[in-house]
N, C-alpha and C positions, 0 to 999 in steps of 0.2 A: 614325267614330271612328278615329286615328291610335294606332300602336302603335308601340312603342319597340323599339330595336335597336340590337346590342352587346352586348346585357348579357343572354345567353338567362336566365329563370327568376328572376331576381332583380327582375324591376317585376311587381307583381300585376294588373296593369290599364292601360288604355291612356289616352289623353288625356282623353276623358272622365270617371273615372273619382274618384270622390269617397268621403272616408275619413272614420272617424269612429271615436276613443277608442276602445281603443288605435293607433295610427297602423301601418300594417306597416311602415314605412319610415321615417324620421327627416327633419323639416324640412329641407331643405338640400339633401336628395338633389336631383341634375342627372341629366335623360335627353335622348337624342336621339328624333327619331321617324324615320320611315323619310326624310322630306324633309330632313334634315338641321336640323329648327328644333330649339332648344332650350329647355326647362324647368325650372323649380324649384320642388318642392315646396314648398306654404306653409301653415301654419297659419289659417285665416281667421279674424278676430277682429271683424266685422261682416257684413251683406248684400255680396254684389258680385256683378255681374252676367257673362256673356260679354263678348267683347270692350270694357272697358273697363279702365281703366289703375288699378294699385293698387299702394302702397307698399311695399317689400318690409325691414323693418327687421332689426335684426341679428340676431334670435332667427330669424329667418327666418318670422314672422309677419306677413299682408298684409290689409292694410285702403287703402279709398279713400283719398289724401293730399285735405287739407287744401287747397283753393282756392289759397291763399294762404299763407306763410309756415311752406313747410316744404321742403326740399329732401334730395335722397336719393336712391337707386335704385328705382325701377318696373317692373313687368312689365303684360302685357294678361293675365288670364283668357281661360284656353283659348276660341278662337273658336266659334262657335255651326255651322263646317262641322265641326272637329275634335271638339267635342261631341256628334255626329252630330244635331242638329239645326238646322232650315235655314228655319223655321218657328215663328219664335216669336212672341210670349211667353212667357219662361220661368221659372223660381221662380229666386228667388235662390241663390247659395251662400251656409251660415247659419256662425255664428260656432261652433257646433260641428264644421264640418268642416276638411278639407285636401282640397288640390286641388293641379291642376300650373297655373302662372304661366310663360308663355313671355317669354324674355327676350332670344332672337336668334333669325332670321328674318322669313319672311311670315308676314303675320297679317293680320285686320281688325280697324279700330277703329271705335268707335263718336261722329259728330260732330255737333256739335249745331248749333244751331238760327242763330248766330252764325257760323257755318265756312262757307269759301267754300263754292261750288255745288259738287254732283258733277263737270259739263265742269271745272269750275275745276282739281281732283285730276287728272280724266283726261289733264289738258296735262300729264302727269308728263316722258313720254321728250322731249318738246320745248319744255315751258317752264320747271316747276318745276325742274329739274334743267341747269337753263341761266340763263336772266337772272332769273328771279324767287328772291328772297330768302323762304322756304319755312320757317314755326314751326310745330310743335304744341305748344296752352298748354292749360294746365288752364283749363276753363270753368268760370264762377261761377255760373251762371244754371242752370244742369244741376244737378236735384238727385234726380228720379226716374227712371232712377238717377245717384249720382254716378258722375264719373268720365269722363266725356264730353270729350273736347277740340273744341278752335277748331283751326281749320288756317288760318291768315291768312298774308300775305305782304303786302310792301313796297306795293303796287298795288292793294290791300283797301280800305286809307283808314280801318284801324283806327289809333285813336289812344290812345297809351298811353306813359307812364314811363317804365314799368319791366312785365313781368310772366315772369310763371312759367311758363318752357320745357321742353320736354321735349327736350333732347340725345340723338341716338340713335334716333332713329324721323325715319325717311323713306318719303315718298310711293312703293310700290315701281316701278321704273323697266317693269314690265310691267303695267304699270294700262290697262284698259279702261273705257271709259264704262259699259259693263254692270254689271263692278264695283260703280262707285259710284252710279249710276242707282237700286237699287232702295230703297226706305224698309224699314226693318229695324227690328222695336221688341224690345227686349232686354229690355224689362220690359213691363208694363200702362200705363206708364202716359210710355214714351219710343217716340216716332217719330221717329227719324230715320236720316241717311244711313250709309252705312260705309263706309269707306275703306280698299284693303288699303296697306298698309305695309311697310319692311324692320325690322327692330329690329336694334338693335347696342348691346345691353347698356344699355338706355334709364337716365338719371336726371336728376331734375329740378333746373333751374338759377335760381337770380334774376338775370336779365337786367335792364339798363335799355336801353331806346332800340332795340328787338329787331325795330320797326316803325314808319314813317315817323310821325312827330305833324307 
């Protein structure tokens, strides 16, 4: 579990840490944790899992976005290390609660079935972050749970339009094959890879032409 600092006495609980009517603390509220990542309180208004990527609208209210045709700011759900869990499947978080939504630093994300290979992430310090042209899109094919991204790039041979980017999340430049090597199920009924990441205040964009056709 990560715990926040700065602000002695004023956050009741740490990363993990899940609220329910009355809220101690008001939507919106921002913390740091001791790594410097950052947070936002959210109201959850459906299921969402650990690391995966959820809308954050202006009541500061978060739900999965929309596949397709919705754009906006996002965060990941506190990860499944900051959870203090390492070991899942885990229940979901229900539309009765709040939770913290990290929305700047490291984190992991959850990728699906569609996303380059794990090696493909680990070329982060010598590939992705040099000649390969590097997205994370909302996946459509992910629905147990939603929220899952594609991590594709120019050299992928995905072909596409137009789709929906995640600006703001990158592959983080200290990535390990161990990393993203292990299969990680976030729910019952999703196995797949995880990817850690940087965030820099992620929102989702409609791109066309984001990858080679």
């Amino acid at each position: 579990m990560g715990f926040f600092t700065g602000y002695p006495g004023v956050f009741p609980g740490g990363t993990s840490v899940l609220y329910t009517t009355p809220f101690p603390m008001a939507p919106g509220t921002r913390a740091r944790d001791g790594a410097g990542n950052e947070y936002v309180l959210c109201d959850f208004t459906g299921n969402v899992y650990p690391e995966v990527i959820v809308r954050i609208d202006g009541d500061f209210t978060a739900s999965v976005p929309a596949t397709t045709g919705w754009i906006g700011p996002v965060g990941v759900v506190a990860d499944l290390g900051k959870n203090g869990n390492t070991s899942a499947p885990v229940s979901p978080w229900t539309s009765d609660q709040a939770g913290w939504v990290q929305i700047y630093g490291r984190a992991f994300v959850q990728v699906g079935a569609n996303a380059s290979s794990p090696s493909d992430a680990a070329n982060g310090p010598t590939t992705v972050h040099t000649s390969v042209h590097t997205n994370f899109i909302l996946q459509t094919s992910a629905t147990t749970p939603a929220g899952v991204l594609d991590l594709v790039s120019d050299q992928i041979g995905v072909v596409s339009d137009a789709m929906w980017v995640v600006r703001g999340i990158n592959v983080a430049t200290d990535v390990t094959l161990g990393d993203v090597s292990a299969v990680t199920a976030v729910s019952a009924t999703h196995y797949g890879a995880r990817c850690p990441v940087f965030l820099n205040y992620p929102v989702v964009e409609y791109e066309e032409d984001v990858v080679a056709s």
